[in-house]
C-alpha positions as CSV (number, residue, x, y, z in Angstrom):
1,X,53.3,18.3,99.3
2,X,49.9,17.6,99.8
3,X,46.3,17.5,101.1
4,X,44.2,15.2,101.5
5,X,40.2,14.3,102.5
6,X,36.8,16.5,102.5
7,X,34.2,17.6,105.3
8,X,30.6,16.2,105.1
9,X,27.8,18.5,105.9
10,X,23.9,16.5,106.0
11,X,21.0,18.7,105.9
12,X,18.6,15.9,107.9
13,X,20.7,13.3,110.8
14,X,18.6,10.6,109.3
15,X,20.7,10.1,106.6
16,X,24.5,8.9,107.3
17,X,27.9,9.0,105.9
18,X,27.8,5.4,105.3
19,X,24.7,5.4,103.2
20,X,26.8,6.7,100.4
21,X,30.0,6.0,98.5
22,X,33.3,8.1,96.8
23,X,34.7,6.4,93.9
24,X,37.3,9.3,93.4
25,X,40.3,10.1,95.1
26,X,40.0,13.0,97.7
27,X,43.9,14.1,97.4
28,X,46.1,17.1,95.8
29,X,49.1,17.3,95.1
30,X,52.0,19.4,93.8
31,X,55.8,19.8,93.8
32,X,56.3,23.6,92.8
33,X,54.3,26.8,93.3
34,X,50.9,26.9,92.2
35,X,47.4,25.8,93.3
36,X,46.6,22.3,92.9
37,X,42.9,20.9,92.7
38,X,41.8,17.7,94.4
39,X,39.3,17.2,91.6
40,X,36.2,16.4,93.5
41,X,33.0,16.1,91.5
42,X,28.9,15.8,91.7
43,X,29.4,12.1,90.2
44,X,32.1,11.0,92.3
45,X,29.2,10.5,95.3
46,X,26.7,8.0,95.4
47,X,23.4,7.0,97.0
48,X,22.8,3.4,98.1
49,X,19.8,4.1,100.1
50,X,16.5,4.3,98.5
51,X,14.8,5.6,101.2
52,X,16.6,9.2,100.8
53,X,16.6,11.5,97.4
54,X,20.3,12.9,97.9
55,X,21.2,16.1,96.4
56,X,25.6,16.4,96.4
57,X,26.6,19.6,96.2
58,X,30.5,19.5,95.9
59,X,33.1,21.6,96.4
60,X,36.3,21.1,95.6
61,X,39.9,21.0,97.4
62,X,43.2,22.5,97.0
63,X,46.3,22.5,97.4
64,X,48.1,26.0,97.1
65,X,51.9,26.0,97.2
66,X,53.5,29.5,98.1
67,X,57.0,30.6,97.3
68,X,59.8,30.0,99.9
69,X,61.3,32.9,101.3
70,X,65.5,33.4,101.3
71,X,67.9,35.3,101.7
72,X,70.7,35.2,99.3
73,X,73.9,37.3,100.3
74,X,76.4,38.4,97.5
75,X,79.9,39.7,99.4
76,X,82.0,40.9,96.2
77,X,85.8,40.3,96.7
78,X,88.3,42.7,97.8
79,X,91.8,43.2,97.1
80,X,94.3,45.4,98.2
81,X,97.7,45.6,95.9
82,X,100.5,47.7,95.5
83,X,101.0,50.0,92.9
84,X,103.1,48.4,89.6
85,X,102.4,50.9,87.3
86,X,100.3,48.1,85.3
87,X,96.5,47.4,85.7
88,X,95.5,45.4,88.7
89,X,91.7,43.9,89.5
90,X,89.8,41.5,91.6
91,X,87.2,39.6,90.4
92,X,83.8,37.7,91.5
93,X,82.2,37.0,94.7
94,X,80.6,34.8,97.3
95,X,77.3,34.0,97.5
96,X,75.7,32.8,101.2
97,X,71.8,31.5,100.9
98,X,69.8,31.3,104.2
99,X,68.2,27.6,102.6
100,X,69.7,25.1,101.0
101,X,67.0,24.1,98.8
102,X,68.1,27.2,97.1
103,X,71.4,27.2,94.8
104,X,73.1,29.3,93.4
105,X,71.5,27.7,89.6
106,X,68.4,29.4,90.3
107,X,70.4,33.1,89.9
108,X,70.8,35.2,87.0
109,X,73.6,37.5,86.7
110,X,73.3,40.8,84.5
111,X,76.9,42.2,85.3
112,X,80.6,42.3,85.3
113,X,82.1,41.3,89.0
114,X,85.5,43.2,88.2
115,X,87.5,46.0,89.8
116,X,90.0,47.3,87.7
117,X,92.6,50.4,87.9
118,X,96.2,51.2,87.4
119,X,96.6,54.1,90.1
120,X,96.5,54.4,93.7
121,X,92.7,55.1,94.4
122,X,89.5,52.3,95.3
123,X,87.9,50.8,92.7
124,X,84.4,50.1,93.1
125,X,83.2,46.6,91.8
126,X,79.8,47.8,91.1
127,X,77.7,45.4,92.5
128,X,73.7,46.6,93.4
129,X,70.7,44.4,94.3
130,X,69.6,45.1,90.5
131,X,71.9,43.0,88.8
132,X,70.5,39.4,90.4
133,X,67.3,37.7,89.5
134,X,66.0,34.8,90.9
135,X,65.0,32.5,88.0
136,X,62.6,30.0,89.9
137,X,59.4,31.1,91.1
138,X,59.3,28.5,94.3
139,X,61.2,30.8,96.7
140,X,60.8,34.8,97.3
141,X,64.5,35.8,97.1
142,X,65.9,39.4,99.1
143,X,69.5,39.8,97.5
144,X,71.6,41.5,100.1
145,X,74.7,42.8,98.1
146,X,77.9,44.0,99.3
147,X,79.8,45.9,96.7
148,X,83.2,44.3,95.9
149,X,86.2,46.7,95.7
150,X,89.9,47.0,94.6
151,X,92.2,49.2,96.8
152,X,95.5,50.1,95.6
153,X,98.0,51.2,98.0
154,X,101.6,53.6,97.3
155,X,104.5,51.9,96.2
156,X,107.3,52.8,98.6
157,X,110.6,53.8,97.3
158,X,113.5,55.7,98.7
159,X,114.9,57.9,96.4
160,X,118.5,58.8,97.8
161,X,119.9,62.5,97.2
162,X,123.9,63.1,97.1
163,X,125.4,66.9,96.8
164,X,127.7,67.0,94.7
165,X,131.2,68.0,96.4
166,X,134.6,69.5,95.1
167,X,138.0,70.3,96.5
168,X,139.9,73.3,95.2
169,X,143.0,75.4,95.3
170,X,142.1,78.8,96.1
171,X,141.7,80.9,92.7
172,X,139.4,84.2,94.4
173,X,136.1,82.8,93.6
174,X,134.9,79.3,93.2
175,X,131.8,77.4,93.0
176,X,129.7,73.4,93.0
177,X,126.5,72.4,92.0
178,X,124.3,69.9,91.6
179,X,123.2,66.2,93.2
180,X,122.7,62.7,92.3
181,X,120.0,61.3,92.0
182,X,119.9,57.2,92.6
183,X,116.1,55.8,93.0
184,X,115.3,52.4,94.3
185,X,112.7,51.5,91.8
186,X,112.7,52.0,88.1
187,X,108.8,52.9,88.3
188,X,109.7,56.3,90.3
189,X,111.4,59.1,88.4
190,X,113.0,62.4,88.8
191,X,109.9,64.0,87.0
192,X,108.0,62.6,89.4
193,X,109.5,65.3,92.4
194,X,110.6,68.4,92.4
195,X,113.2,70.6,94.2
196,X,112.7,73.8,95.9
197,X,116.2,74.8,97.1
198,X,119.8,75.6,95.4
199,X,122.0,73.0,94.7
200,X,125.2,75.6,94.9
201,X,127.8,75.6,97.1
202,X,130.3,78.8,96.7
203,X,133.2,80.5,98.5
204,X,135.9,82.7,97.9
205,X,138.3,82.4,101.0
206,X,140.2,79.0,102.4
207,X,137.3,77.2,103.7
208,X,134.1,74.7,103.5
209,X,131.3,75.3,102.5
210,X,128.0,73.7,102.5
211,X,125.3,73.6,99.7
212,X,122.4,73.3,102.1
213,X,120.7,70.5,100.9
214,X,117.6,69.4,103.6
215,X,114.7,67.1,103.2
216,X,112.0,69.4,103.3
217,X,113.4,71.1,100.1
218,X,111.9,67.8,98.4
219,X,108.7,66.9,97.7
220,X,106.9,63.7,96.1
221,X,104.0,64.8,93.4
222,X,103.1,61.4,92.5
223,X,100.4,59.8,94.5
224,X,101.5,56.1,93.2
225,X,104.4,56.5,95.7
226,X,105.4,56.8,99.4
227,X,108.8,58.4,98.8
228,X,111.5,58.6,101.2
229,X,114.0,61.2,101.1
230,X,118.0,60.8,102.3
231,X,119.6,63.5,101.8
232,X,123.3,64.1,101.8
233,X,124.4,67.4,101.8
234,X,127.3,68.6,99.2
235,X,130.0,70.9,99.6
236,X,132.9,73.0,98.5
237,X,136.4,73.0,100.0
238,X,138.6,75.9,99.1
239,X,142.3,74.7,100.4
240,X,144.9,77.4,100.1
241,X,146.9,78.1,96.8
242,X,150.5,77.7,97.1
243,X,152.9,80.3,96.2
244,X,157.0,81.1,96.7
245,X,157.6,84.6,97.4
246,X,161.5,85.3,96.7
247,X,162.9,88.0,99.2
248,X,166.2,89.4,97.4
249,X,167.7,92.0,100.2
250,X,169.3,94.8,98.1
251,X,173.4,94.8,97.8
252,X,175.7,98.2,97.5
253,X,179.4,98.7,97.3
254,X,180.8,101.9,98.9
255,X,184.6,103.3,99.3
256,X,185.6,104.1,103.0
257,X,185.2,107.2,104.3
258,X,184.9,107.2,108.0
259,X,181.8,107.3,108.4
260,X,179.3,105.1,109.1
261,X,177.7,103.7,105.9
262,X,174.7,101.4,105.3
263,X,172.1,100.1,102.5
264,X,168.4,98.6,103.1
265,X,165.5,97.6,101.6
266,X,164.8,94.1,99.7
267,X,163.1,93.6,96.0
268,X,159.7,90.9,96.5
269,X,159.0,88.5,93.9
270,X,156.3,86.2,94.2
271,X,155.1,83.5,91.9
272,X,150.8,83.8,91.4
273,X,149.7,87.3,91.1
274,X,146.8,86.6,94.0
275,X,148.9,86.7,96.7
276,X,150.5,90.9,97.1
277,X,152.6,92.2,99.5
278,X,150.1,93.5,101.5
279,X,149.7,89.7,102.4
Protein backbone atom coordinates (compact mmCIF):
# COMPACT_ATOMS: atom_id res chain seq x y z
CA UNK A 1 0.00 0.00 0.00
CA UNK A 2 0.63 3.47 -0.39
CA UNK A 3 0.28 7.25 -0.45
CA UNK A 4 1.37 9.51 -2.40
CA UNK A 5 1.76 13.65 -3.13
CA UNK A 6 1.60 16.83 -0.61
CA UNK A 7 -0.74 20.03 -0.38
CA UNK A 8 0.78 23.49 -1.04
CA UNK A 9 -0.23 26.40 1.10
CA UNK A 10 1.35 30.20 -0.25
CA UNK A 11 1.18 32.93 2.21
CA UNK A 12 1.07 35.81 -0.79
CA UNK A 13 -0.81 34.61 -4.53
CA UNK A 14 2.12 36.38 -6.13
CA UNK A 15 4.26 33.66 -5.75
CA UNK A 16 3.32 30.27 -7.68
CA UNK A 17 3.74 26.63 -7.46
CA UNK A 18 5.82 26.63 -10.53
CA UNK A 19 8.32 29.14 -9.20
CA UNK A 20 9.77 26.32 -7.21
CA UNK A 21 11.05 22.75 -7.60
CA UNK A 22 10.93 19.08 -5.42
CA UNK A 23 13.94 17.03 -6.04
CA UNK A 24 12.49 14.27 -3.58
CA UNK A 25 10.09 11.77 -3.96
CA UNK A 26 6.59 12.61 -2.27
CA UNK A 27 5.51 8.75 -1.72
CA UNK A 28 5.21 6.16 1.33
CA UNK A 29 5.03 3.05 1.38
CA UNK A 30 4.65 -0.22 3.39
CA UNK A 31 3.72 -3.82 3.16
CA UNK A 32 2.87 -4.79 6.95
CA UNK A 33 1.52 -2.78 9.90
CA UNK A 34 3.19 0.20 10.92
CA UNK A 35 3.44 3.90 10.04
CA UNK A 36 5.44 4.69 7.07
CA UNK A 37 7.01 8.28 6.47
CA UNK A 38 7.15 9.91 3.06
CA UNK A 39 10.38 11.61 4.01
CA UNK A 40 9.71 15.06 2.95
CA UNK A 41 12.30 17.66 3.96
CA UNK A 42 13.17 21.69 4.15
CA UNK A 43 15.92 20.94 1.38
CA UNK A 44 13.91 19.00 -0.83
CA UNK A 45 12.14 22.50 -2.14
CA UNK A 46 13.65 25.05 -4.09
CA UNK A 47 13.44 28.71 -5.14
CA UNK A 48 14.08 29.70 -8.76
CA UNK A 49 12.68 33.13 -8.52
CA UNK A 50 14.77 35.82 -7.21
CA UNK A 51 12.17 38.12 -6.83
CA UNK A 52 10.59 36.23 -3.70
CA UNK A 53 12.63 35.18 -0.32
CA UNK A 54 10.85 31.76 0.28
CA UNK A 55 10.52 30.36 3.67
CA UNK A 56 9.51 26.13 3.28
CA UNK A 57 8.06 24.93 6.09
CA UNK A 58 7.54 21.10 5.66
CA UNK A 59 5.59 18.69 6.98
CA UNK A 60 5.86 15.42 6.42
CA UNK A 61 3.53 12.42 5.03
CA UNK A 62 2.53 9.01 6.15
CA UNK A 63 1.47 6.12 5.48
CA UNK A 64 -0.17 4.17 8.58
CA UNK A 65 -1.04 0.57 8.03
CA UNK A 66 -3.71 -0.87 10.61
CA UNK A 67 -4.22 -4.53 11.42
CA UNK A 68 -6.89 -6.52 9.40
CA UNK A 69 -9.66 -7.66 11.22
CA UNK A 70 -10.82 -11.76 11.16
CA UNK A 71 -12.47 -14.11 12.38
CA UNK A 72 -10.90 -17.37 12.87
CA UNK A 73 -13.41 -20.30 13.85
CA UNK A 74 -11.94 -23.47 15.66
CA UNK A 75 -14.92 -26.38 15.63
CA UNK A 76 -13.09 -29.25 17.62
CA UNK A 77 -14.08 -32.83 16.35
CA UNK A 78 -16.62 -34.97 17.73
CA UNK A 79 -17.02 -38.61 18.03
CA UNK A 80 -19.46 -40.77 19.25
CA UNK A 81 -18.29 -44.73 19.85
CA UNK A 82 -19.44 -47.60 21.46
CA UNK A 83 -18.22 -48.82 24.57
CA UNK A 84 -15.12 -51.64 24.10
CA UNK A 85 -14.02 -51.65 27.34
CA UNK A 86 -10.55 -50.01 26.01
CA UNK A 87 -9.80 -46.20 25.66
CA UNK A 88 -11.33 -44.41 22.83
CA UNK A 89 -10.56 -40.48 21.65
CA UNK A 90 -10.97 -38.00 18.92
CA UNK A 91 -8.58 -35.74 18.07
CA UNK A 92 -7.98 -32.09 16.34
CA UNK A 93 -10.19 -29.68 14.68
CA UNK A 94 -11.18 -27.47 11.89
CA UNK A 95 -10.32 -24.12 11.55
CA UNK A 96 -12.69 -21.65 9.24
CA UNK A 97 -11.09 -17.92 8.72
CA UNK A 98 -13.40 -15.06 7.42
CA UNK A 99 -10.12 -13.86 5.01
CA UNK A 100 -7.93 -15.61 3.13
CA UNK A 101 -4.96 -13.54 3.49
CA UNK A 102 -5.01 -15.14 6.86
CA UNK A 103 -3.73 -18.92 7.35
CA UNK A 104 -3.75 -21.02 9.51
CA UNK A 105 0.59 -20.36 9.81
CA UNK A 106 -0.12 -17.28 11.49
CA UNK A 107 -1.70 -19.42 14.78
CA UNK A 108 -0.12 -20.63 17.71
CA UNK A 109 -1.49 -23.46 19.53
CA UNK A 110 -0.87 -23.93 23.40
CA UNK A 111 -2.98 -27.25 23.91
CA UNK A 112 -3.79 -30.83 23.44
CA UNK A 113 -6.95 -31.28 20.86
CA UNK A 114 -7.84 -34.85 22.43
CA UNK A 115 -10.81 -36.46 24.09
CA UNK A 116 -10.10 -39.47 25.75
CA UNK A 117 -12.15 -42.04 28.07
CA UNK A 118 -12.86 -45.61 28.48
CA UNK A 119 -16.48 -45.48 29.99
CA UNK A 120 -19.77 -44.40 28.83
CA UNK A 121 -19.81 -40.58 29.73
CA UNK A 122 -18.74 -37.17 27.31
CA UNK A 123 -15.48 -36.25 27.25
CA UNK A 124 -14.81 -32.70 26.87
CA UNK A 125 -11.91 -31.80 24.38
CA UNK A 126 -11.09 -28.73 26.24
CA UNK A 127 -10.86 -26.28 23.81
CA UNK A 128 -11.24 -22.20 25.07
CA UNK A 129 -10.44 -19.00 23.17
CA UNK A 130 -7.16 -18.93 25.51
CA UNK A 131 -5.28 -21.52 23.90
CA UNK A 132 -4.83 -19.66 20.23
CA UNK A 133 -2.64 -16.73 19.52
CA UNK A 134 -2.34 -14.99 16.49
CA UNK A 135 1.41 -14.67 15.70
CA UNK A 136 1.31 -11.77 13.06
CA UNK A 137 0.49 -8.42 14.04
CA UNK A 138 -1.25 -7.40 10.39
CA UNK A 139 -4.74 -8.70 11.25
CA UNK A 140 -6.87 -8.29 14.66
CA UNK A 141 -7.88 -12.01 15.11
CA UNK A 142 -11.47 -12.91 17.44
CA UNK A 143 -11.02 -16.87 17.92
CA UNK A 144 -14.50 -18.20 18.06
CA UNK A 145 -13.96 -21.86 19.66
CA UNK A 146 -16.26 -24.62 19.83
CA UNK A 147 -15.21 -27.22 22.30
CA UNK A 148 -14.51 -30.68 20.70
CA UNK A 149 -16.00 -33.69 22.56
CA UNK A 150 -16.00 -37.51 22.70
CA UNK A 151 -19.35 -39.24 23.55
CA UNK A 152 -19.42 -42.81 24.38
CA UNK A 153 -22.58 -44.65 24.02
CA UNK A 154 -23.70 -48.37 25.96
CA UNK A 155 -22.68 -51.38 24.51
CA UNK A 156 -25.76 -53.50 23.89
CA UNK A 157 -25.81 -57.10 24.87
CA UNK A 158 -28.45 -59.57 25.59
CA UNK A 159 -27.72 -61.60 28.37
CA UNK A 160 -30.12 -64.73 28.09
CA UNK A 161 -31.47 -66.43 31.49
CA UNK A 162 -32.45 -70.26 31.50
CA UNK A 163 -34.20 -71.93 34.88
CA UNK A 164 -32.83 -74.75 35.43
CA UNK A 165 -35.54 -77.71 35.19
CA UNK A 166 -35.73 -81.34 36.63
CA UNK A 167 -38.10 -84.35 36.26
CA UNK A 168 -38.61 -86.63 39.29
CA UNK A 169 -40.31 -89.59 40.68
CA UNK A 170 -42.23 -88.64 43.59
CA UNK A 171 -40.05 -89.21 46.91
CA UNK A 172 -42.40 -86.71 49.55
CA UNK A 173 -40.45 -83.70 49.01
CA UNK A 174 -38.33 -82.47 46.16
CA UNK A 175 -36.61 -79.51 45.01
CA UNK A 176 -34.44 -77.33 41.65
CA UNK A 177 -32.48 -74.51 41.65
CA UNK A 178 -30.64 -72.32 39.81
CA UNK A 179 -30.20 -70.74 36.02
CA UNK A 180 -27.82 -70.40 33.28
CA UNK A 181 -26.39 -67.74 32.41
CA UNK A 182 -25.20 -67.42 28.54
CA UNK A 183 -24.09 -63.54 27.67
CA UNK A 184 -23.60 -62.31 24.12
CA UNK A 185 -20.47 -60.44 24.63
CA UNK A 186 -17.44 -61.41 26.62
CA UNK A 187 -17.13 -57.58 27.94
CA UNK A 188 -20.46 -58.08 30.05
CA UNK A 189 -20.42 -60.31 33.14
CA UNK A 190 -22.49 -61.86 35.76
CA UNK A 191 -20.91 -59.46 38.35
CA UNK A 192 -21.96 -56.89 36.36
CA UNK A 193 -26.10 -57.64 37.36
CA UNK A 194 -27.65 -58.88 40.08
CA UNK A 195 -30.78 -61.01 40.95
CA UNK A 196 -33.51 -60.16 43.24
CA UNK A 197 -35.75 -63.30 43.18
CA UNK A 198 -35.38 -67.20 44.08
CA UNK A 199 -34.06 -69.41 41.68
CA UNK A 200 -36.05 -72.54 43.51
CA UNK A 201 -38.64 -74.55 42.32
CA UNK A 202 -40.13 -77.16 44.99
CA UNK A 203 -43.07 -79.49 45.41
CA UNK A 204 -44.09 -82.37 47.26
CA UNK A 205 -47.20 -83.86 45.47
CA UNK A 206 -47.40 -85.23 41.50
CA UNK A 207 -47.17 -82.07 39.71
CA UNK A 208 -45.29 -78.88 38.01
CA UNK A 209 -43.99 -76.50 39.40
CA UNK A 210 -42.65 -73.21 38.37
CA UNK A 211 -39.47 -71.31 39.75
CA UNK A 212 -40.85 -67.91 38.93
CA UNK A 213 -38.22 -66.50 37.16
CA UNK A 214 -39.46 -62.80 35.53
CA UNK A 215 -37.47 -60.00 33.95
CA UNK A 216 -37.95 -57.42 36.42
CA UNK A 217 -36.17 -59.68 39.07
CA UNK A 218 -32.98 -58.54 36.90
CA UNK A 219 -31.26 -55.61 36.87
CA UNK A 220 -28.11 -54.19 34.83
CA UNK A 221 -25.60 -52.07 37.31
CA UNK A 222 -23.10 -51.34 34.73
CA UNK A 223 -23.64 -48.20 32.82
CA UNK A 224 -21.16 -49.45 29.86
CA UNK A 225 -24.19 -51.61 28.78
CA UNK A 226 -27.79 -51.62 27.45
CA UNK A 227 -28.66 -55.11 28.70
CA UNK A 228 -31.43 -57.15 27.52
CA UNK A 229 -33.01 -59.66 29.62
CA UNK A 230 -34.77 -63.15 28.17
CA UNK A 231 -35.83 -64.97 30.59
CA UNK A 232 -36.94 -68.55 30.58
CA UNK A 233 -38.54 -69.73 33.40
CA UNK A 234 -37.34 -73.24 35.16
CA UNK A 235 -39.33 -75.78 36.69
CA UNK A 236 -39.84 -79.02 38.66
CA UNK A 237 -41.95 -81.98 37.57
CA UNK A 238 -42.90 -84.43 40.20
CA UNK A 239 -44.36 -87.63 38.11
CA UNK A 240 -45.79 -90.28 40.28
CA UNK A 241 -43.62 -93.11 41.97
CA UNK A 242 -44.48 -96.47 41.03
CA UNK A 243 -45.35 -99.16 43.33
CA UNK A 244 -47.02 -102.96 43.34
CA UNK A 245 -49.24 -103.57 46.15
CA UNK A 246 -49.77 -107.48 46.48
CA UNK A 247 -53.41 -108.33 47.70
CA UNK A 248 -53.21 -112.01 49.27
CA UNK A 249 -56.99 -112.76 50.25
CA UNK A 250 -56.76 -115.00 53.44
CA UNK A 251 -57.35 -119.08 53.02
CA UNK A 252 -59.07 -121.46 55.86
CA UNK A 253 -59.87 -125.07 55.85
CA UNK A 254 -62.99 -126.15 57.93
CA UNK A 255 -64.74 -129.78 58.53
CA UNK A 256 -68.59 -129.77 57.58
CA UNK A 257 -70.91 -129.17 59.95
CA UNK A 258 -74.12 -127.98 58.45
CA UNK A 259 -73.77 -124.86 58.89
CA UNK A 260 -72.96 -122.19 56.96
CA UNK A 261 -69.15 -121.36 57.18
CA UNK A 262 -67.01 -118.57 55.75
CA UNK A 263 -63.42 -116.72 56.10
CA UNK A 264 -62.51 -112.96 55.03
CA UNK A 265 -60.17 -110.57 55.10
CA UNK A 266 -56.89 -110.21 52.75
CA UNK A 267 -53.03 -109.53 54.02
CA UNK A 268 -51.54 -106.01 51.94
CA UNK A 269 -48.11 -105.93 50.85
CA UNK A 270 -46.77 -103.12 49.07
CA UNK A 271 -43.41 -102.50 47.66
CA UNK A 272 -42.15 -98.48 48.71
CA UNK A 273 -43.11 -97.62 52.13
CA UNK A 274 -44.66 -94.11 50.78
CA UNK A 275 -47.55 -95.35 49.56
CA UNK A 276 -50.10 -96.95 52.98
CA UNK A 277 -53.21 -98.46 52.89
CA UNK A 278 -55.00 -95.56 53.60
CA UNK A 279 -54.06 -94.81 49.86
Amino acid sequence: QQVEGYEVAISNDLYKEADFTFSGKAVAAGKDVDTYPMGLAVNQFKNNNDNFEVTFNVTDGALEITPLAVTVDITGNKATEVYNGAEQKVEGYEVEISNNLYTEENIAFDGTAVATGTDVDEYAMGLVAGLFENTNKNFDVTFTVTDGQLTITPLAVTVDITGNNASQVYNGEQQVEGYEVAISNDLYKEADFTFSGKAVAAGKDVDTYPMGLAVNQFKNNNDNFEVTFNVTDGALEITPLAVTVDITGNKATEVYNGAEQKVEGYEVEISNNLYTEEN
